[in-house]
C-alpha positions as CSV (number, residue, x, y, z in Angstrom):
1,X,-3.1,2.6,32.5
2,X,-3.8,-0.7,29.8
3,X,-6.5,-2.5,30.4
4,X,-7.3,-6.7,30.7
5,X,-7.8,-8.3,27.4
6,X,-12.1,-8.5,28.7
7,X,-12.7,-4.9,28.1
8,X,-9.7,-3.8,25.4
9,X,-12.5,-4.4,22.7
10,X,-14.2,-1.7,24.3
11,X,-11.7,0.7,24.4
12,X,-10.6,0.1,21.1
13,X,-14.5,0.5,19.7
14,X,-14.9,3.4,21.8
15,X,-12.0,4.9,20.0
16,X,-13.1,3.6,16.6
17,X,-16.6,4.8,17.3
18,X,-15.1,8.4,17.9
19,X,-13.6,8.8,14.4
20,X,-16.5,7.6,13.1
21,X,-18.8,10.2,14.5
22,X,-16.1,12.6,13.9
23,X,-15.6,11.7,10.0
24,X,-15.9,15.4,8.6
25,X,-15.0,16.9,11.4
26,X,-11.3,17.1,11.2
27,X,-9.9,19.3,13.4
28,X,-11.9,17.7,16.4
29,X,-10.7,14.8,15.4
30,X,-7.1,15.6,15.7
31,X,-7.8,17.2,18.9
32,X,-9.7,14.6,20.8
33,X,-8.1,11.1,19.4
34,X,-5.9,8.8,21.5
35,X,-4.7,5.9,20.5
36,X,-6.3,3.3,23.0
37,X,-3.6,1.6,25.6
38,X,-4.0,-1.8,25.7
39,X,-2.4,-5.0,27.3
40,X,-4.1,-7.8,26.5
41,X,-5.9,-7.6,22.9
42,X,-6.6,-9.8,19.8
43,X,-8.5,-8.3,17.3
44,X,-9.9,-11.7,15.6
45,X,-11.3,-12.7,18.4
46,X,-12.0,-10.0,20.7
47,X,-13.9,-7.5,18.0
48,X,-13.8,-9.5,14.5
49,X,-15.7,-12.3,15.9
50,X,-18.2,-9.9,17.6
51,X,-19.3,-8.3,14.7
52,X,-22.7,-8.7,12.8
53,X,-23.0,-12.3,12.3
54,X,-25.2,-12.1,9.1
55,X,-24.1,-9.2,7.3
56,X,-21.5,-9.6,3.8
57,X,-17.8,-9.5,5.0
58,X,-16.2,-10.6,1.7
59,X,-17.1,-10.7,-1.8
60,X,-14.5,-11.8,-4.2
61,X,-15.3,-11.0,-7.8
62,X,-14.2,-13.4,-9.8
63,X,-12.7,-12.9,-13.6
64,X,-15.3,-16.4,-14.7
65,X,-17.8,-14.8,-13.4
66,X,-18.6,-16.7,-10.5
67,X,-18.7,-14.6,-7.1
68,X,-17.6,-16.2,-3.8
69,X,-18.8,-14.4,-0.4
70,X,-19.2,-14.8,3.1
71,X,-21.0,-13.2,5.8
72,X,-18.8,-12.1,9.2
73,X,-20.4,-15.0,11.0
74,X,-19.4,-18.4,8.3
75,X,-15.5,-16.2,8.4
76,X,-15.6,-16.5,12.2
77,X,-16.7,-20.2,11.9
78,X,-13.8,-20.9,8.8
79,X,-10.8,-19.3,10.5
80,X,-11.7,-21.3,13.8
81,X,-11.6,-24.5,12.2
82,X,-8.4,-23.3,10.2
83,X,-6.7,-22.1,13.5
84,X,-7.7,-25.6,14.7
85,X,-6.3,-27.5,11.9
86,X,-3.0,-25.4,12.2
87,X,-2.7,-26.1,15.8
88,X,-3.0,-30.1,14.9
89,X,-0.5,-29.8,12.7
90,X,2.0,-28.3,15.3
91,X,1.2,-24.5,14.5
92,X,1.4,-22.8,17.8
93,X,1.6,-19.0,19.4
94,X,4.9,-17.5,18.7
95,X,5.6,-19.8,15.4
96,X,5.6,-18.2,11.9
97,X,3.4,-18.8,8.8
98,X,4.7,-18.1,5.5
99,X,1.1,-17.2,3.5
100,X,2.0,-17.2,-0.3
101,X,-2.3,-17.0,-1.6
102,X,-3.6,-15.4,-4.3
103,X,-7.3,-13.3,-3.5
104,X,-9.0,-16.2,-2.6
105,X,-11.4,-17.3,0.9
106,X,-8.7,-19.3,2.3
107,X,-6.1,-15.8,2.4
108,X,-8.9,-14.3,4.8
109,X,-9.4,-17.3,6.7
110,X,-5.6,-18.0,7.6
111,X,-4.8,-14.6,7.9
112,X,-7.7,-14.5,10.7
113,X,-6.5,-17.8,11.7
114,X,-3.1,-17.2,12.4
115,X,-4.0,-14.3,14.5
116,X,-6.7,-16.1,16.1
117,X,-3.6,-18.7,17.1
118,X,-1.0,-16.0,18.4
119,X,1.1,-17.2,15.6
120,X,3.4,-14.5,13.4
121,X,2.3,-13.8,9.7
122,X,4.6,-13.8,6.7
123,X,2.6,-12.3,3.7
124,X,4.2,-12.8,0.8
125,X,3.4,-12.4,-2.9
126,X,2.5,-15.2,-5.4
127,X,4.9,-13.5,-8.0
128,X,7.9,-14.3,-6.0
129,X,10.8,-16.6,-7.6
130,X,12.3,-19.9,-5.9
131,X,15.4,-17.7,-4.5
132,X,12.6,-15.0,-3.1
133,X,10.9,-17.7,-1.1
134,X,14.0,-19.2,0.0
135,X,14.8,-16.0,1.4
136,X,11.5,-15.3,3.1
137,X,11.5,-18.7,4.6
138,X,15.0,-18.3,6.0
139,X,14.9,-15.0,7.3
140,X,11.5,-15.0,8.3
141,X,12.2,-18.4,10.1
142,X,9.1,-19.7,9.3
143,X,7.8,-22.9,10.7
144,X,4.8,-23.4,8.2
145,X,3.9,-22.3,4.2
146,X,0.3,-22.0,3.6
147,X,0.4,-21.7,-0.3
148,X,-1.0,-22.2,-3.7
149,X,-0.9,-25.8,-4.3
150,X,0.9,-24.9,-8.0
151,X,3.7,-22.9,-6.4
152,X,4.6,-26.1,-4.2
153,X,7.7,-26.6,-7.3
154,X,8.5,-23.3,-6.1
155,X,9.7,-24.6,-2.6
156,X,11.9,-27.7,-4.2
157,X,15.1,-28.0,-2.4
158,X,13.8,-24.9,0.5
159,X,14.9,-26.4,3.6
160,X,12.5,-25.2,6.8
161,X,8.8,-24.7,6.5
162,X,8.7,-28.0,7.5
163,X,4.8,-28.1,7.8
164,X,3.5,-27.3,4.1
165,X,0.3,-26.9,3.4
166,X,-1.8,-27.1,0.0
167,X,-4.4,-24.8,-1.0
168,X,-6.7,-25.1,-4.0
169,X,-5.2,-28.5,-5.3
170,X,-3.0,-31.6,-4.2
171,X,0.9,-31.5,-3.7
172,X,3.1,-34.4,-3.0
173,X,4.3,-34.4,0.6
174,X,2.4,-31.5,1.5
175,X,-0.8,-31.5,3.6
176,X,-4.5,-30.4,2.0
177,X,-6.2,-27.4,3.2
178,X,-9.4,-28.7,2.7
179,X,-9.0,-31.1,5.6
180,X,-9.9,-28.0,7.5
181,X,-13.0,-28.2,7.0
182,X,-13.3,-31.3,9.0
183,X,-12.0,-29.3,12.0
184,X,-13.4,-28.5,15.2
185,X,-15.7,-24.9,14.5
186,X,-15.4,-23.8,18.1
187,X,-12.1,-22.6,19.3
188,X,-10.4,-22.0,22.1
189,X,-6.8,-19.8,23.0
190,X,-4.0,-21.4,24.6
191,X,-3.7,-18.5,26.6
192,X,-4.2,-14.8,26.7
193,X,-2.7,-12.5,23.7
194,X,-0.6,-9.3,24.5
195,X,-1.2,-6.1,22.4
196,X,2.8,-6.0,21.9
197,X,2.9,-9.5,20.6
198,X,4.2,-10.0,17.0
199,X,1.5,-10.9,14.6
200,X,3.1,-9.6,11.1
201,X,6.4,-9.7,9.5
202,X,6.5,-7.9,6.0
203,X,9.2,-7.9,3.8
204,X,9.2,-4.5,2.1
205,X,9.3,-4.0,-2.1
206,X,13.1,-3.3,-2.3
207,X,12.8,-0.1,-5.0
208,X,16.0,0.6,-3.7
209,X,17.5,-2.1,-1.7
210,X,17.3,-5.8,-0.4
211,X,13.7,-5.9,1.1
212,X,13.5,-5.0,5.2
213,X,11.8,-7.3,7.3
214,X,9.1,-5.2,9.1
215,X,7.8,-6.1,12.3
216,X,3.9,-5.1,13.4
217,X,2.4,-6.1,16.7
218,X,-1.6,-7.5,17.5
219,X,-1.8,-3.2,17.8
220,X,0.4,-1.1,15.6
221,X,-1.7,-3.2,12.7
222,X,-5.0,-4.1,13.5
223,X,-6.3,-1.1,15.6
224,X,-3.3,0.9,14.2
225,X,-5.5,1.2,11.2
226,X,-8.2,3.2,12.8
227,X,-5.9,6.1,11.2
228,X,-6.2,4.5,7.8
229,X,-9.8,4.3,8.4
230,X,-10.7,7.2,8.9
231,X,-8.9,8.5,5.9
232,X,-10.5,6.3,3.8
233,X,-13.8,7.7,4.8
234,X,-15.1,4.7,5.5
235,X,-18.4,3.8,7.5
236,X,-20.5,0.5,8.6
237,X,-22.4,-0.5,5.9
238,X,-19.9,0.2,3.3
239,X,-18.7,-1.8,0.2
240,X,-15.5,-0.9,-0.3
241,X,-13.4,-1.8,-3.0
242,X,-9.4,-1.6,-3.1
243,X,-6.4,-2.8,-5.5
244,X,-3.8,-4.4,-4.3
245,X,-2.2,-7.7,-4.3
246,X,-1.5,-10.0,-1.9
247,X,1.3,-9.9,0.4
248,X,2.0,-6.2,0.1
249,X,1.2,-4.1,3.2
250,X,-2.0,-1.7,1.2
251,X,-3.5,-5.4,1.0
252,X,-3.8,-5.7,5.0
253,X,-4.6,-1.9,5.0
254,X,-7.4,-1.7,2.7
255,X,-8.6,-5.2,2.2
256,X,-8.7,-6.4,5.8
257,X,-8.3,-4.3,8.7
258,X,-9.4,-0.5,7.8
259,X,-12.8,-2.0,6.2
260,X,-13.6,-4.1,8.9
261,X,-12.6,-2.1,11.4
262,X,-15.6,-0.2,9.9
263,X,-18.2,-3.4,9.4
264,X,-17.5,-2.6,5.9
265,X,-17.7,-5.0,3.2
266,X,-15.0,-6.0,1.3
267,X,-15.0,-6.3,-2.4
268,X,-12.1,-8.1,-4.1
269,X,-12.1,-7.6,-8.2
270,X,-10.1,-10.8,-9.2
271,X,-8.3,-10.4,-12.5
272,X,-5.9,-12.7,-14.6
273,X,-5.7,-9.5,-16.4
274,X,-5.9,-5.9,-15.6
275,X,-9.4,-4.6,-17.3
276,X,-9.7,-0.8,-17.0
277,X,-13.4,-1.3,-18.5
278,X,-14.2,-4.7,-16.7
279,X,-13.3,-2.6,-13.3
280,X,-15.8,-0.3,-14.1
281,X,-18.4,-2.8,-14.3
282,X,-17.5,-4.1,-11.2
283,X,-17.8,-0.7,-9.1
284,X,-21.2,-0.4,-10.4
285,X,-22.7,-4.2,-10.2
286,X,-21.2,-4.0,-7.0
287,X,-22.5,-0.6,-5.6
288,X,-19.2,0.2,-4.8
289,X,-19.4,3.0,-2.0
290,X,-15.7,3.5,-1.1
291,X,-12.8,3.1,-3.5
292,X,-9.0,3.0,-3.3
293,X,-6.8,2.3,-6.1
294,X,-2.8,3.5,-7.4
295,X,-2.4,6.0,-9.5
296,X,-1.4,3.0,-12.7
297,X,-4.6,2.1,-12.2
298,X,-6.6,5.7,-12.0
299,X,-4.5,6.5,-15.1
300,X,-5.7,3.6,-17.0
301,X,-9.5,4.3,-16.2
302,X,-9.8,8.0,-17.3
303,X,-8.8,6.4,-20.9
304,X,-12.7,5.8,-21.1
305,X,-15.7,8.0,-20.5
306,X,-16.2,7.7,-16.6
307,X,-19.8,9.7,-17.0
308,X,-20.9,6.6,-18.8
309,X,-20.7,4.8,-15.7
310,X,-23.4,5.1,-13.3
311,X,-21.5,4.5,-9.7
312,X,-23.2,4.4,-5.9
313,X,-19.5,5.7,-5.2
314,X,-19.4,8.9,-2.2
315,X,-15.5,8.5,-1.3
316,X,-12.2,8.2,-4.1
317,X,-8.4,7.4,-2.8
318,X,-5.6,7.0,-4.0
319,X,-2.1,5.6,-2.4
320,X,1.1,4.1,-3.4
321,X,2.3,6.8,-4.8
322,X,1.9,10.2,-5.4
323,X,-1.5,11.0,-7.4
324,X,-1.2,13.1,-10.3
325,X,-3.7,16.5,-9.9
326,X,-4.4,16.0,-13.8
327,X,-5.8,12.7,-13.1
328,X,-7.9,14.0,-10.4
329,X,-8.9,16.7,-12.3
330,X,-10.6,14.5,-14.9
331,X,-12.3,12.2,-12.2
332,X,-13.6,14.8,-10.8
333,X,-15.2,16.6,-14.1
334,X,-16.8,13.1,-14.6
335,X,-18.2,11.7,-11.3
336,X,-18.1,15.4,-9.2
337,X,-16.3,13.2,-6.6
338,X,-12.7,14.6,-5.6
339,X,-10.0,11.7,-5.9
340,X,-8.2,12.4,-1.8
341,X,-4.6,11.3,-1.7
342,X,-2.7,9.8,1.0
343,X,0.6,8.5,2.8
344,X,2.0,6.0,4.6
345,X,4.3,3.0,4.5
346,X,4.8,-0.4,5.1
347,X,6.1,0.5,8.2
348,X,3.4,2.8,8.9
349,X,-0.3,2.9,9.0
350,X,-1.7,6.3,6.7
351,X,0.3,9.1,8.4
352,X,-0.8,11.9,5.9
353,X,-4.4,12.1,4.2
354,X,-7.0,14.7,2.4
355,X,-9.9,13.6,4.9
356,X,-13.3,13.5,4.0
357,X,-15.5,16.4,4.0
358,X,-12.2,18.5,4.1
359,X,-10.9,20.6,1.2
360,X,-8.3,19.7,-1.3
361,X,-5.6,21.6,-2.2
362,X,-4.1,19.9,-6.1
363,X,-1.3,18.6,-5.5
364,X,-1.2,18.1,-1.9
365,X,-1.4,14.5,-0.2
366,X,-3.4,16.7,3.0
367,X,-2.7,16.9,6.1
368,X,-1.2,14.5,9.2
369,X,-3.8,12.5,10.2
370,X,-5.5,11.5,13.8
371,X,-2.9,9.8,16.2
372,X,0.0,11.1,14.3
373,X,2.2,13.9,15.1
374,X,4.4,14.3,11.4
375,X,7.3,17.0,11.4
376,X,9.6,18.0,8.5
377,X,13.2,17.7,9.1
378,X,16.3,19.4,7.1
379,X,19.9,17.9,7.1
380,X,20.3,18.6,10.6
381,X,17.1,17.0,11.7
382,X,15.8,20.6,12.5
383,X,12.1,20.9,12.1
384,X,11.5,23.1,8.6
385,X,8.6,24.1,6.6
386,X,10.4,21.7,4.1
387,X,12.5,18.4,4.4
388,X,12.3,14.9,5.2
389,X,8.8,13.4,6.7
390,X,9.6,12.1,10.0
391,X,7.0,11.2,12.8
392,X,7.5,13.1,16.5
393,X,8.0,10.0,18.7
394,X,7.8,11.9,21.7
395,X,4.1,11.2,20.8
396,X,4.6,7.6,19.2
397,X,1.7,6.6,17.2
398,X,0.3,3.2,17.6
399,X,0.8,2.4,13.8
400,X,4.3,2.7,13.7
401,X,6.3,-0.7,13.3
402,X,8.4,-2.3,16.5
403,X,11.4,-2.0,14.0
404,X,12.8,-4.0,11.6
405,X,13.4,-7.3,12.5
406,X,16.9,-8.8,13.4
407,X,18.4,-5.5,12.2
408,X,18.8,-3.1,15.3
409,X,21.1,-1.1,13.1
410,X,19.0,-0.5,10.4
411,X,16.3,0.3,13.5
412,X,18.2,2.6,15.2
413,X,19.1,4.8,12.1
414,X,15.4,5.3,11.4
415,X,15.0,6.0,15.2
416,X,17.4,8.4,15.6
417,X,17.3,11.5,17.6
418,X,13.8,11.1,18.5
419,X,11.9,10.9,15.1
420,X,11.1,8.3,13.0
421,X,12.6,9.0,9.4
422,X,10.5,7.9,6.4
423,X,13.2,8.7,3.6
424,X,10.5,10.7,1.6
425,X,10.5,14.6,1.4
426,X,8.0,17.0,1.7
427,X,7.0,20.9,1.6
428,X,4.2,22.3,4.4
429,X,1.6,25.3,3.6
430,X,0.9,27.5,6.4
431,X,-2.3,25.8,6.7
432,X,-0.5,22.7,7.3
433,X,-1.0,21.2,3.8
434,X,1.5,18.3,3.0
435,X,2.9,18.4,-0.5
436,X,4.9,15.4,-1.6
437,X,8.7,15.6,-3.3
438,X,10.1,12.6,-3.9
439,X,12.4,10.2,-1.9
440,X,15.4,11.1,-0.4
441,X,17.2,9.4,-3.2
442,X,15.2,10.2,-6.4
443,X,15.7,14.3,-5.3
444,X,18.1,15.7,-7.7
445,X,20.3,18.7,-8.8
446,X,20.7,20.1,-12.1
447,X,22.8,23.2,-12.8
448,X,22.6,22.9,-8.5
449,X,18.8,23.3,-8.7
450,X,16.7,20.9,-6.9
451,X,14.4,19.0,-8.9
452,X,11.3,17.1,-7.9
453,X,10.8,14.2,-10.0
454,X,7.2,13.9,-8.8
455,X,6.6,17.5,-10.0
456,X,7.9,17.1,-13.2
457,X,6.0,13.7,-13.5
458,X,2.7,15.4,-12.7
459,X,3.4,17.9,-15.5
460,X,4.6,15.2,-18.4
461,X,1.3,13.0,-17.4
462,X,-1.1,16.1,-18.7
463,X,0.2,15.2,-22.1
464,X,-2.4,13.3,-24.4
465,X,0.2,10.7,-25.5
466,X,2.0,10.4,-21.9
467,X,0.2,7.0,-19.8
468,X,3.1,6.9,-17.4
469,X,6.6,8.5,-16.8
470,X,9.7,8.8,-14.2
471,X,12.3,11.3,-14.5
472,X,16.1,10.8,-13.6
473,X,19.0,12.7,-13.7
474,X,21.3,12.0,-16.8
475,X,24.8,13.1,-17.1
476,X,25.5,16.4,-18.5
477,X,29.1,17.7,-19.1
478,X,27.8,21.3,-18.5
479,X,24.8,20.8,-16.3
480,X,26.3,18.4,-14.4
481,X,22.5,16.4,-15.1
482,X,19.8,17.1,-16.6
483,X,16.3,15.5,-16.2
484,X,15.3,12.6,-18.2
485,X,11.6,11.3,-18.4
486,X,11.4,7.7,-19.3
487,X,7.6,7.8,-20.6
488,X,5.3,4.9,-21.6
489,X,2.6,6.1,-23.9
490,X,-0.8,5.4,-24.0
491,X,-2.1,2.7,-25.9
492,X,-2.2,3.1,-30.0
493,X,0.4,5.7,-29.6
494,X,3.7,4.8,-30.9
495,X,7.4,6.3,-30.1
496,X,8.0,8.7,-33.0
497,X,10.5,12.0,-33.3
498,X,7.3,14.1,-33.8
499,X,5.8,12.8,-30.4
500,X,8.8,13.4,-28.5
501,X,8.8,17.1,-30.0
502,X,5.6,17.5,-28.9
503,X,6.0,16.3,-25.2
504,X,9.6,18.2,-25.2
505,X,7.7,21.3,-26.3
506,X,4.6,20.7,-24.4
507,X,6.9,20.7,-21.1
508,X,8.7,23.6,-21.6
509,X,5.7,25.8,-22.6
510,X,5.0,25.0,-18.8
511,X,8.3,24.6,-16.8
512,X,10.7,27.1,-15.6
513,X,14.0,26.9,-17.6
514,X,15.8,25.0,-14.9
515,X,13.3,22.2,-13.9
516,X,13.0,21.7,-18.3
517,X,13.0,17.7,-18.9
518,X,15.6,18.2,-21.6
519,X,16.2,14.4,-22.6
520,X,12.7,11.4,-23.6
521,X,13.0,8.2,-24.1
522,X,10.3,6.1,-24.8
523,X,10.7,2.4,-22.8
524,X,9.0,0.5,-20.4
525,X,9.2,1.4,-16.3
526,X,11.1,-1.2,-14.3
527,X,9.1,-1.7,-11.3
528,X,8.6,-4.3,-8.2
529,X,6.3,-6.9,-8.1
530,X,4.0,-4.5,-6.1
531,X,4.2,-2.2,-8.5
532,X,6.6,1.3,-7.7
533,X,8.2,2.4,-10.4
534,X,12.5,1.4,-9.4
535,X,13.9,5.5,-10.6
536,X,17.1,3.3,-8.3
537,X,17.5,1.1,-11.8
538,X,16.5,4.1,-14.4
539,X,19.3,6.1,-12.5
540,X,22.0,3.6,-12.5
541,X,21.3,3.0,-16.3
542,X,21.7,6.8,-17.2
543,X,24.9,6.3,-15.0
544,X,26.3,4.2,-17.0
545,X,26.0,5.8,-20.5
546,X,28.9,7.5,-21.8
547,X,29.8,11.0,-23.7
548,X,26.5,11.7,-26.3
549,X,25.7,8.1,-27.2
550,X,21.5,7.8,-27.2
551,X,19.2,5.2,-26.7
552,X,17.1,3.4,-29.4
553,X,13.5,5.7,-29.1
554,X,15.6,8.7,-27.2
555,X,15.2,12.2,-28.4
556,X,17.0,15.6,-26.7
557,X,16.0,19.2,-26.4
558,X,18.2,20.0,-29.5
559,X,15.8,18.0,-31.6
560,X,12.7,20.9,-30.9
561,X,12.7,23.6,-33.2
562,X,13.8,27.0,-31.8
């Protein structure tokens, strides 16, 4: 049965209100949670417009020093007069925005906006080149950019996007955001917004291939994320902090809809520079309760003394990619708080967490979380206790995309035989413990073992020296291939035979013979403007060598002493 778009905010809270309650409690909360069934549903204006008027929704902390916030009631006010503007311009349900911002107010406002509107948003990244937003605009068909008034060079010669739009500054034939301000602050829907309406189209990172255009609905998103919420622990009341960037999918998970799905607050650390130490500050000014960051980013902030910093922190996440247990290890020695990993995907709300209150196994990224039914599949698409993660659509969870747009190929192979594929692998406990492997692609053989990467990451990262590293196969005439760790070391440390000796001896005091890393190479990590580290280019370069040759900075097993 769905329900009229009058009362959908109240099955949707009445859901959201269950989790909560539930929050260390998981097993009830696998048992008991439905996804709520809805027909008519906008979540800006049905339950983000309803909640606490005078409470902090968003605090941006600025790298001058100068703090912008805004309480739930002036964002309510904002975003009306910005959906207004929009529709004066021409902006109307159905049409696409194109939302190239930086963390700033008017991200937040058009993103509530847009919804707000019924009109389809294109996130995109302020990083992205001429070509990249070419791209975006043609695929994406968009009918309007909302941008950074100094990217508008950026769009020189783009043809579409014919309503452009300013923000921060003045551009020549575009129109200024701040005329928003002078907009009507009550506003009123054309007409009623379905639950299975298109609201986001995100282009995916492309660490292995041209980027996918993903589609997400006024659901699978906004009270899709009930999942991720409840992973991250959150509660109302909270101050939660995430990294991320704009235009990535984590940024609408953990900087808009998980948090305020909660009546958290948001707290946005802005940075021209990433500053381990300035962070720090920031989670303790801030009285940071809830924080979620990548693993880059927990590996640069156990360089310094964490027990010097007094934090009002209860719940630590990471996501992205796989969390190294060394690194929680440490985090947990200082602050007595266990770091709880997680999964999920652009396509995808969190599938897979270590929920709060619940035990951590090291290593493990938990178990599947409320609403999601999460199976492991061999070749044959045969359930197994290790294989592909692939979601049971017999039960299809409300976070999962539509598909990806104009591509029902693509679609259909991710579809196929009643599973959702997520082209990452995985091994299950018997208590139903999720432990990551790799992707599909980055799994290897050596000598016809299989190798991890990820394992063999998570070992080469407990070195003092080691900041970062990605292993690949490279070409062996008797192996076949042989693992090869690409490794960026820490700062002050520089590349150096006696290093490499030490890592190359360090790993095989604590791998078996056959998963050894028997070639180093000390280099920088190619990786995509959202930050995953492309093994797809590492590979192809180790493809490419020939016979014995070696890289500048590259040492072998043969070079360690017997």
């Amino acid at each position: 049965m769905t329900v009229s778009q009058d009362c959908a905010v109240q099955v949707f809270v009445a859901a959201r209100d269950r989790l909560l309650a539930q929050r260390s409690d998981f097993d009830a909360a696998r048992a008991e949670f439905r996804w709520p069934v809805l027909d008519e549903f906008n979540w800006a204006l049905d339950f983000f417009d309803t909640l606490p008027q005078d409470h902090r929704a968003l605090w941006l902390v600025n790298g001058d020093g100068a703090d912008d916030t805004c309480t739930f009631g002036e964002l309510r006010e904002r975003s009306n007069r910005v959906a207004n503007f929009l529709r004066g311009l021409g902006v109307w349900q159905g049409d696409r925005i194109l939302l190239v911002l930086g963390n700033s107010v008017p991200l937040w406002e058009t993103m509530l906006a847009a919804m707000k509107l019924g009109a389809i948003i294109i996130p995109a990244t302020t990083l992205l080149t001429g070509d990249d937003l070419a791209d975006r605009v043609e695929r994406g068909q968009a009918k309007a950019v909302v941008a950074e008034a100094a990217l508008a060079p950026r769009f020189e010669g783009i043809s579409g996007a014919e309503i452009r739009i300013a923000v921060g500054g003045e551009a020549p034939d575009w129109h200024s955001y701040a005329d928003a301000a002078h907009a009507d602050a009550t506003f009123t829907p054309d007409g009623p917004t379905r639950a299975s309406d298109p609201l986001l189209l995100y282009f995916t990172s492309g660490t292995t291939a041209r980027p996918k255009l993903v589609e997400h609905t006024h659901a699978s998103y906004p009270v899709g994320h009930l999942s991720t919420m409840y992973w991250l622990g959150l509660q109302p009341g909270d101050v939660h902090l995430n990294i991320s960037s704009p235009g990535w999918a984590k940024h609408a998970w953990s900087c808009f809809f998980a948090p305020w799905n909660a009546a958290s607050t948001v707290v946005i650390f802005n940075y021209p520079r990433f500053d381990a130490k300035a962070l720090l500050d920031v989670l303790v000014r801030c009285q940071v309760t809830t924080f979620c960051a990548p693993p880059t980013v927990w590996r640069m902030l156990i360089q310094h003394d964490l027990t010097e910093y007094k934090t009002a922190l209860r719940e630590l996440v990471a996501a992205g990619e796989p969390l190294n247990p060394e690194v929680i290890t440490q985090v947990e020695r200082a602050w007595g708080i266990t770091i709880r990993d997680g999964f999920g995907q652009t396509e995808t709300t969190a599938q897979v967490g270590n929920s709060p209150g619940q035990p951590v196994k090291p290593g493990s990224m938990g178990r599947p979380l409320p609403g999601y039914r999460i199976v492991l599949l061999d070749a044959d698409d045969k359930e197994a206790d290790e294989g592909e993660i692939a979601i049971d659509l017999s039960e299809r969870p409300l976070g999962l995309m539509t598909g990806y747009r104009d591509d029902d190929e693509r679609t259909a192979e991710v579809m196929r035989n009643g599973y959702y594929h997520t082209g990452d692998t995985a091994a299950r406990d018997a208590e139903g413990y999720i432990t990551y492997v790799g992707r599909t692609d980055d799994v290897f053989k050596a000598s016809d073992y299989r190798i991890s990467p990820f394992e063999l990451e998570s070992v080469l990262i407990e070195h003092a020296d080691v900041a970062e590293a990605a292993i690949v196969p490279s070409p062996d005439p008797l192996r076949l291939a042989v693992p090869k760790a690409y490794v960026v070391l820490r700062s002050g440390v520089e590349p150096s035979a006696e290093v490499a000796v030490s890592i190359l001896t360090f790993c095989r005091e604590r791998l078996a013979p056959f998963k050894r890393v028997r070639r180093i190479e000390f280099a920088d990590l190619p990786k995509t403007v959202s930050g995953k580290i492309r093994r797809v280019e590492l590979r192809v370069r180790e493809q490419q060598r020939s016979g014995s040759e070696r890289n500048a900075n590259e040492w072998w097993e043969e070079d360690v002493p017997r």
